[in-house]
C-alpha positions as CSV (number, residue, x, y, z in Angstrom):
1,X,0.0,0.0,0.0
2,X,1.2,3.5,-0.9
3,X,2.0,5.4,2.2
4,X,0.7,8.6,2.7
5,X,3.7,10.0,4.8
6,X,4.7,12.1,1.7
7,X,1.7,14.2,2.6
8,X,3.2,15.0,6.0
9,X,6.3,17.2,5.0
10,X,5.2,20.9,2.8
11,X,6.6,19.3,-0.2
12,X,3.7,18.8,-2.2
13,X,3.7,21.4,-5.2
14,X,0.2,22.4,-6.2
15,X,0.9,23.1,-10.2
16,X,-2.7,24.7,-10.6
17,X,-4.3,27.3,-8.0
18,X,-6.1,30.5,-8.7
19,X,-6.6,33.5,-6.4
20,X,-9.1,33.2,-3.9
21,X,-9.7,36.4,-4.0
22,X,-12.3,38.6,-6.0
23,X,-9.6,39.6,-9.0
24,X,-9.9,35.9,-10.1
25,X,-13.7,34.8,-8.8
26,X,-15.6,37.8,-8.9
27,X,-14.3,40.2,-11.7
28,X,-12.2,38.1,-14.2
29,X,-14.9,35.1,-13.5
30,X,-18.1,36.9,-13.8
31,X,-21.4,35.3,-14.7
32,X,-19.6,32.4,-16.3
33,X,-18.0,31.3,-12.8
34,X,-21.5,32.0,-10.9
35,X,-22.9,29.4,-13.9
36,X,-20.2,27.3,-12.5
37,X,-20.2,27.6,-9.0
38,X,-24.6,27.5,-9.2
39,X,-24.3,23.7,-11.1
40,X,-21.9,22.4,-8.5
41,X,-23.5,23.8,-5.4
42,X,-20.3,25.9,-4.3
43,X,-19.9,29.3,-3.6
44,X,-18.0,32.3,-4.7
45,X,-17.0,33.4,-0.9
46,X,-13.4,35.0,-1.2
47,X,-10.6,34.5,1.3
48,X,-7.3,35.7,1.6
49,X,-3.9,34.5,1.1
50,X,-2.8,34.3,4.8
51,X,-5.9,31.7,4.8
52,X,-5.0,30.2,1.3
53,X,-1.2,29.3,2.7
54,X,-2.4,28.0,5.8
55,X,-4.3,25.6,4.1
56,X,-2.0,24.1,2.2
57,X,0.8,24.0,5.0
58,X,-2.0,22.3,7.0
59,X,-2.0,19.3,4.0
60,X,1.5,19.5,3.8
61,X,1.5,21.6,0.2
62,X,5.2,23.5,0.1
63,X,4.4,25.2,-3.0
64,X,1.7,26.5,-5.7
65,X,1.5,28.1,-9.4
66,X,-0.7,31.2,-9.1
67,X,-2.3,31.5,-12.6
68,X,-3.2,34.9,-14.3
69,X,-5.8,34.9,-16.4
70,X,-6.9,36.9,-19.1
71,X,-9.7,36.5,-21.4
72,X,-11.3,40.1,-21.7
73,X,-11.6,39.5,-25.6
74,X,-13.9,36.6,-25.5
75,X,-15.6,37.1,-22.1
76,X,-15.7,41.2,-21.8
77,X,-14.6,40.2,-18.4
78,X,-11.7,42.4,-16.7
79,X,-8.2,40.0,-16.9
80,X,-6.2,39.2,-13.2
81,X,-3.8,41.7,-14.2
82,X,0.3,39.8,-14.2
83,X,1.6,42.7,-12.0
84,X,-1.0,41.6,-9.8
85,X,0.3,38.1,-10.0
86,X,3.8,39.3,-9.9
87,X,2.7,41.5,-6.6
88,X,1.2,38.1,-4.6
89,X,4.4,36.5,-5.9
90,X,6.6,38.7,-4.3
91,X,4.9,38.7,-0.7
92,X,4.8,35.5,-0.6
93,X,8.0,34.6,-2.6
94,X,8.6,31.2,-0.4
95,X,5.3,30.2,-1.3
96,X,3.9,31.3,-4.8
97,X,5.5,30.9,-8.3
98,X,4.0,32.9,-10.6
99,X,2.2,32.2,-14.2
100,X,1.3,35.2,-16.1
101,X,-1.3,35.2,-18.5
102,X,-1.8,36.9,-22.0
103,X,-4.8,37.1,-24.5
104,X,-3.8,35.9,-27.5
105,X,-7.3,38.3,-29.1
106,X,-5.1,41.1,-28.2
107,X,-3.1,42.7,-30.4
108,X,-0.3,43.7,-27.9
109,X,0.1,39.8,-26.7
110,X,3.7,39.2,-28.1
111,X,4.8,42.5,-26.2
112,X,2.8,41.4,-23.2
113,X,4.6,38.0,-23.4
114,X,8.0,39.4,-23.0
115,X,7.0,42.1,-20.3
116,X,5.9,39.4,-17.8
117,X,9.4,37.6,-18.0
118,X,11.8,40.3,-18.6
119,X,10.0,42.7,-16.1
120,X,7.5,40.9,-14.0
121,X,10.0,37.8,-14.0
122,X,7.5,35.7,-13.7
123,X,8.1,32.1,-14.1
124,X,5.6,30.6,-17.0
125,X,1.7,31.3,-18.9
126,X,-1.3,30.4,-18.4
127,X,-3.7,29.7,-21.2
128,X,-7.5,29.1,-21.3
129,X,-8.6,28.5,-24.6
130,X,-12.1,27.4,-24.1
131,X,-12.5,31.2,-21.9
132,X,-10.2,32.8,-24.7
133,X,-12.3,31.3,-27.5
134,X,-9.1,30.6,-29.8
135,X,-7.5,27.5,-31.1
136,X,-4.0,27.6,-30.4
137,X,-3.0,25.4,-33.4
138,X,-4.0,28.5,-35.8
139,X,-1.1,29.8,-37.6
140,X,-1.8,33.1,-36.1
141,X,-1.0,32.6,-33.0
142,X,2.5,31.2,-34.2
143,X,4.5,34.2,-33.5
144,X,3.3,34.1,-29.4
145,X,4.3,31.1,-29.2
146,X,7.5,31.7,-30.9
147,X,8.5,34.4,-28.4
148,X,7.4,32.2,-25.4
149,X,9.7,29.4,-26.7
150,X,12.3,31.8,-27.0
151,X,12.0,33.1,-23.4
152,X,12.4,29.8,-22.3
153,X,9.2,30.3,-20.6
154,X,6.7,27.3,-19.9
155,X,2.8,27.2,-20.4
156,X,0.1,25.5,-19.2
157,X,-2.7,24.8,-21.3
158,X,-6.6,23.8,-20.4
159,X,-7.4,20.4,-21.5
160,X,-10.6,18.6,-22.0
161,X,-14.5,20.5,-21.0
162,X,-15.2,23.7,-18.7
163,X,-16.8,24.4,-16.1
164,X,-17.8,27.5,-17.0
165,X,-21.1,28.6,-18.0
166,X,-22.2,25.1,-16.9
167,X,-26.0,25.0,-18.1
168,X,-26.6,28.5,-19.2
169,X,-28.3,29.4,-22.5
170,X,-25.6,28.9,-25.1
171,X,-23.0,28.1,-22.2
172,X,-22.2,31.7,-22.6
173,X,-20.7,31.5,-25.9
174,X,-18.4,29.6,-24.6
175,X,-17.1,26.5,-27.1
176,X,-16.0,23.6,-25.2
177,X,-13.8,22.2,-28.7
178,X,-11.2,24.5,-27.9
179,X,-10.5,22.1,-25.2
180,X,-9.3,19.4,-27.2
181,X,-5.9,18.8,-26.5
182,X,-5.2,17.5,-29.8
183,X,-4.9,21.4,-30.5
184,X,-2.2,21.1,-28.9
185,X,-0.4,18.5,-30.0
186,X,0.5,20.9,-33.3
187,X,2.3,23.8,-30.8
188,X,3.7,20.5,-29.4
189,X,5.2,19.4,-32.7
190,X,6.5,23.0,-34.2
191,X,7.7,24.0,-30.9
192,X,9.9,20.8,-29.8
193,X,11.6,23.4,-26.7
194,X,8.2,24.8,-25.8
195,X,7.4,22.9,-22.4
196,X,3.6,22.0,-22.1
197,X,1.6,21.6,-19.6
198,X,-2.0,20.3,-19.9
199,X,-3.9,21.0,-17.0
200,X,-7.4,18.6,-16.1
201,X,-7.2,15.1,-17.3
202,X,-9.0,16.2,-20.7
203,X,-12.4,15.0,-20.0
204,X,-13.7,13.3,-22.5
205,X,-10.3,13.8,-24.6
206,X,-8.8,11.3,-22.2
207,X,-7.2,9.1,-24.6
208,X,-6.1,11.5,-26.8
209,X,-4.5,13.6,-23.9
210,X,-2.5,10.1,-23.1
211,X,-1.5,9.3,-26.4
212,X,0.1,13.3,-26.7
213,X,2.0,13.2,-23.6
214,X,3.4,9.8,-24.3
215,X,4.3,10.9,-27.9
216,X,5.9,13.8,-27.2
217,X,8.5,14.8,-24.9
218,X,7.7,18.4,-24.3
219,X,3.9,17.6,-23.4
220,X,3.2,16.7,-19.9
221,X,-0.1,16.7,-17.8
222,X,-2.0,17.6,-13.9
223,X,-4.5,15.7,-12.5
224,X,-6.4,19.2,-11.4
225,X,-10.2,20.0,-11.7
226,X,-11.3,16.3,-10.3
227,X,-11.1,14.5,-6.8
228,X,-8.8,11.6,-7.6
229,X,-11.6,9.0,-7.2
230,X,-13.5,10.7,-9.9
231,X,-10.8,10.8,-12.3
232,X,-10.9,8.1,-15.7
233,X,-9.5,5.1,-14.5
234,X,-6.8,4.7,-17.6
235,X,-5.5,8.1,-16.7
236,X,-4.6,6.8,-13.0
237,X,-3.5,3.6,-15.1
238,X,-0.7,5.6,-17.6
239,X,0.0,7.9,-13.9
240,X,1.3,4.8,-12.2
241,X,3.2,3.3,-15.2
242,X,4.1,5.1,-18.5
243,X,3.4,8.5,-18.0
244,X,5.3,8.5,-14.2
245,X,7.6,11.0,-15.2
246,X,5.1,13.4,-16.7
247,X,2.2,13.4,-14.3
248,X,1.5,16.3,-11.7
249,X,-0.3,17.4,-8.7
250,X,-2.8,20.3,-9.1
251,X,-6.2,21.5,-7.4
252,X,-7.5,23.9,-9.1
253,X,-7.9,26.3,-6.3
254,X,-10.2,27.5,-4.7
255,X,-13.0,25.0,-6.7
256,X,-11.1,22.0,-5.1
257,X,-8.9,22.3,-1.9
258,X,-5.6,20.3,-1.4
259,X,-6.4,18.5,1.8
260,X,-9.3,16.4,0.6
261,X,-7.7,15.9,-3.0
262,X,-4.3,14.8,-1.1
263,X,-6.7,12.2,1.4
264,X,-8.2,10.9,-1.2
265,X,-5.0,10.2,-3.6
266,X,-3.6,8.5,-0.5
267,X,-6.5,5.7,-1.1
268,X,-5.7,5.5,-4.4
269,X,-2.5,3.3,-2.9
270,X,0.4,4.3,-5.6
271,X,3.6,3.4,-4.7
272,X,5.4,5.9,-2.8
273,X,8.2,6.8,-5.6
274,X,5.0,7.3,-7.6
275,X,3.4,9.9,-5.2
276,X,6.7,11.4,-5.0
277,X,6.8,11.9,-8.6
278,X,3.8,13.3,-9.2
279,X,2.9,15.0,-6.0
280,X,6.5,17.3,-6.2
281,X,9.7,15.6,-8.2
282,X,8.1,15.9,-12.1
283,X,6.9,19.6,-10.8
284,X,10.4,20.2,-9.4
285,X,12.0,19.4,-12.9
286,X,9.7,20.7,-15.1
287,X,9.6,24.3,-12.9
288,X,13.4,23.9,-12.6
289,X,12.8,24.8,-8.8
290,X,13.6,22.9,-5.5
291,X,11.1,23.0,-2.4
């Protein structure tokens, strides 16, 4: 049986939390995450970051990617603005690590790219294509992704359906086929040094999510947005065996909180170099950090 000691040191890293606060759930969120948060029976209460880190040094979490988030183009919603990000980061700089976020609808994006790095130095991107409404295997997006590459930055991508807009008319506008991480797989392919991260485990792209990480080296993938018993039972499968090395830890912050998530990946009974693995060692290498 797996132990779950590894949950007792703060070594866990948490590769996908958003801010508790009202820049991410009220304003950048809007009606789309009250859809969300009315289907699921949560609530959009805010909290603050003493609160946030407290939690997570309760179940043992050491560390945790703060996402921007910017999809004004699409949504009309205000972005979480990366100084913002880059503000939280700093405060708590033993803590946080800091992904900006750009809209690729916007025509300054490129310039926005190299800003968060070379300015904000923060450490990666966050992109939400289903929120964004844009397909990142269109050819115009090439030069972002270009200039991220070049930075030597990493991103993290959404994989699989949203949330969002969950049972509205229209779900918003929103289109959930911007999910599909076999979008993907194309930046994957004509950008070999790009390092990809697909958050979710791609529901109901499963397979195809697998079948991209194993293919290609850059392409790598967090168990975020589900409660491990929830999650597709071939995706625990290729966690435990042929995807070891490229599995992570994630939440999904505030929507799911790290204690329960860490409790129940305990029963899942993985072998301890497993939960290792993916609940801080792939993290640690693909960040290029040490807890």
């Amino acid at each position: 049986m797996g132990s779950p000691a590894v949950l007792e040191e703060p070594r866990a890293i948490d590769m996908h939390a958003h801010q508790p606060t009202s820049e991410f759930l009220h304003d950048a969120g809007g009606q789309m995450m009250r859809d969300a948060a009315d289907r699921f029976g949560t609530d959009l209460e805010t909290d603050t970051y003493d609160n946030m880190l407290e939690e997570y040094r309760d179940a043992g979490v050491g560390r945790a990617v703060l996402l921007g988030w910017d999809a004004e183009t699409n949504t009309g919603n205000p972005p979480v603005p990366n100084d913002y990000v880059a503000e939280v980061r700093d405060e708590y700089d033993d803590f946080f690590v800091g992904f900006g976020s750009v809209d690729p609808l916007k025509d300054d994006c490129v310039e926005e790219a190299i800003r968060c790095v070379e300015d904000l130095d923060l450490s990666g991107f966050k992109f939400q294509q289903i929120a964004q409404g844009f397909d990142p295997s269109d050819p115009e997006h090439e030069e972002l992704w270009e200039t991220i590459e070049d930075l030597g930055a990493p991103v993290v991508f959404h994989g699989g359906n949203s949330t969002l807009g969950a049972c509205s008319p229209g779900g918003r506008g929103l289109k959930i086929k911007y999910g599909n991480p076999m979008l993907i797989d194309d930046v994957a392919a004509n950008h070999p040094d790009l390092q990809i991260l697909i958050a979710h485990p791609a529901y109901p792209w499963e397979k195809e999510q697998l079948a991209i990480c194993q293919q290609k080296g850059n392409v790598y993938m967090d168990l975020s947005g589900w409660m491990p018993r929830y999650i597709d039972d071939q995706v625990l499968h290729y966690a435990k065996t042929l995807l070891t090395d490229k599995v992570m830890f994630g939440t999904d912050y505030p929507m799911l909180e790290p204690k329960p998530w860490l409790e129940q990946f305990a029963e899942l009974e993985f072998d301890e170099d497993v939960q290792r693995k993916i609940l801080w060692e792939n993290a640690e290498e693909f960040l290029e950090i040490a807890t």
